[in-house]
N, C-alpha and C positions, 0 to 999 in steps of 0.2 A: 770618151765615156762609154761604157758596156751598156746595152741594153735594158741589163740586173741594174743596173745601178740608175741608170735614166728613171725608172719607174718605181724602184724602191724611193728614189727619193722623192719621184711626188705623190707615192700616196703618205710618205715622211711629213709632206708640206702640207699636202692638203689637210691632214687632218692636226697640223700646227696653226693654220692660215686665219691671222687675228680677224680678217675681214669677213671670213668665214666662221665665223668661231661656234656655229652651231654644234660641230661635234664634240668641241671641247666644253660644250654645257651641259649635254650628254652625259658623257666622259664623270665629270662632275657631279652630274646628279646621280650618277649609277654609283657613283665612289662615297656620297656624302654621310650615309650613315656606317660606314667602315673607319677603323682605326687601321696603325702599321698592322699593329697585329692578323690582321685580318688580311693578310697577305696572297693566300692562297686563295679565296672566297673574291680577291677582287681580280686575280687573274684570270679566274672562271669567267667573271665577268666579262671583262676584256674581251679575253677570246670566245666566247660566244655572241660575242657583239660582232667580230672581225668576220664570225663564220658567215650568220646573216649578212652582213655587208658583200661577203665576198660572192656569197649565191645569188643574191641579185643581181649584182656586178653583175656576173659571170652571164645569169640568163640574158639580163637585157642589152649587155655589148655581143651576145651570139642574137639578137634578136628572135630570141624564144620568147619572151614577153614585151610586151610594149604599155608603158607608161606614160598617162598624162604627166608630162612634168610638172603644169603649175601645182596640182593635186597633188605630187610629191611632195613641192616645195611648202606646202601648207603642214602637209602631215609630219612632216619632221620636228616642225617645234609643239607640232602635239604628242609628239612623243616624249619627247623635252619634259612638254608642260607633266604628263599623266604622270612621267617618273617622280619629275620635284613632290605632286600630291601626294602619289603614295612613302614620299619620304615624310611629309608633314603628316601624317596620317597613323604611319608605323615609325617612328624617326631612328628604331632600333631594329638591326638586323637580326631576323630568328635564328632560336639558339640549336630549331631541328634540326636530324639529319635530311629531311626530306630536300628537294630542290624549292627554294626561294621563289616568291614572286619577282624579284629585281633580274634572277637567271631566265625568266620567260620572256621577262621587258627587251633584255639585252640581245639577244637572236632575232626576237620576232620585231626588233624598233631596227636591229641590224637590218635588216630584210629590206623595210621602207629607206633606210640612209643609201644604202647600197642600189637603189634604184635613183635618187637623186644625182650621182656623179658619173649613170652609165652611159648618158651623152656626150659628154663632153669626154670620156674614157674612149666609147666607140672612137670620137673621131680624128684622137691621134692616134689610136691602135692602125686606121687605115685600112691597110690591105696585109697587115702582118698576117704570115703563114700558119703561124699558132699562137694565142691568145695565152697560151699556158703560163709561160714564161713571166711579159709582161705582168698578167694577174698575180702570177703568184710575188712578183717581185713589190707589186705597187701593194699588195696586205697585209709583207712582212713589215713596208716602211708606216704604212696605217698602223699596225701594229705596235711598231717601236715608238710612233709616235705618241701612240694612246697611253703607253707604258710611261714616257716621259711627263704627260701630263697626270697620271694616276701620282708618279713618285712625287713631283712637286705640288699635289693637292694634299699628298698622305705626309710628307713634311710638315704644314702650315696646320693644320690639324695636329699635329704632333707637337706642335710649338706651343697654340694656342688650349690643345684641350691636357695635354701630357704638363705641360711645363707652368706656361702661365695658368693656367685651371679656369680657364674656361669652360663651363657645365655643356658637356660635352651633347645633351639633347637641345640646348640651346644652339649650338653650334652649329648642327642638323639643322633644327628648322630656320632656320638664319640664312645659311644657305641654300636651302631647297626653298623661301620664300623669294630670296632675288633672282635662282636660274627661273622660278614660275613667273616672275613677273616679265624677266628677259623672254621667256620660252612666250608669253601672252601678246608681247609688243611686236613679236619675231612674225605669230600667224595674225594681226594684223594687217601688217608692211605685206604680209604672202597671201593674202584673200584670194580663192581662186573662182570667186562665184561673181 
């Protein structure tokens, strides 16, 4: 197995990984008040989510920043939780040209996610000669992964609000009340005080 492929497929895993499923609540709540249609507005997403992940990454496996991890591991489902709010809050996406609040969430919650798995990144990376590679390979598989779970959330949404008629604000706060409530039990269980 190539090196490209070792790392694509665990940042593929990691952000699959049921045990883990923090990112795919994320993932989720950053999707929830989007239909298919909104295809383009969730890849934005997406990839502004991948970029923040990937810059922190990047700093804190070159140990340019250092992070308390449990303080990570807290803030992550607070980021979780703020996104579900502001879905229950606004449960429709604006119809402005301007850039979205959900597009600031996605970079700057990237930021925080991407410092949660830069330990455990450091220390298979090892003593690798360039970092480049690996990174860029473990973002594209984060990437494809995120992508796989947007499609199969924009499906089920599609089923439910497109076909069975489903009132699609209902839908929204529906699901942005169980990620808040998962997102709420998640910084319990992670208390870092």
């Amino acid at each position: 197995m190539s090196q490209f492929q070792l790392y694509f497929e665990l940042g593929y895993k990691h952000i699959l990984d049921l045990k883990g499923f923090d990112h795919i609540l994320f993932v989720i709540a950053l999707c929830a008040i989007y239909l298919a249609r909104d295809w383009k507005k969730i890849l934005i997403l997406v990839t502004a989510f991948t970029i923040g992940h990937s810059i922190t990454l990047a700093l804190a496996t070159l140990n340019v920043i250092k992070v308390n991890s449990d303080l990570i591991e807290f803030l992550i489902p607070v980021t979780i939780a703020i996104t579900a709010l502001a879905n229950i809050f606004k449960p429709k996406p604006s119809n402005s040209r301007g850039i979205q609040l959900n597009y600031i969430f996605a970079i700057f919650f990237g930021l925080i996610h991407g410092m949660g798995f830069s330990n455990y990144l450091r220390s298979l990376l090892g003593r690798e000669a360039s970092i480049f590679q690996p990174l860029l390979a473990f973002n594209i598989g984060l990437e494809v992964g995120q992508l796989l779970i947007v499609v199969l959330f924009l499906l089920a949404s599609s089923l439910l609000v497109g076909l069975i008629g489903v009132n699609r604000k209902e839908w929204t706060l529906v699901i942005s009340a169980v990620v808040l409530g998962m997102s709420i039990m998640m910084m319990i269980d992670t208390k870092f005080w």
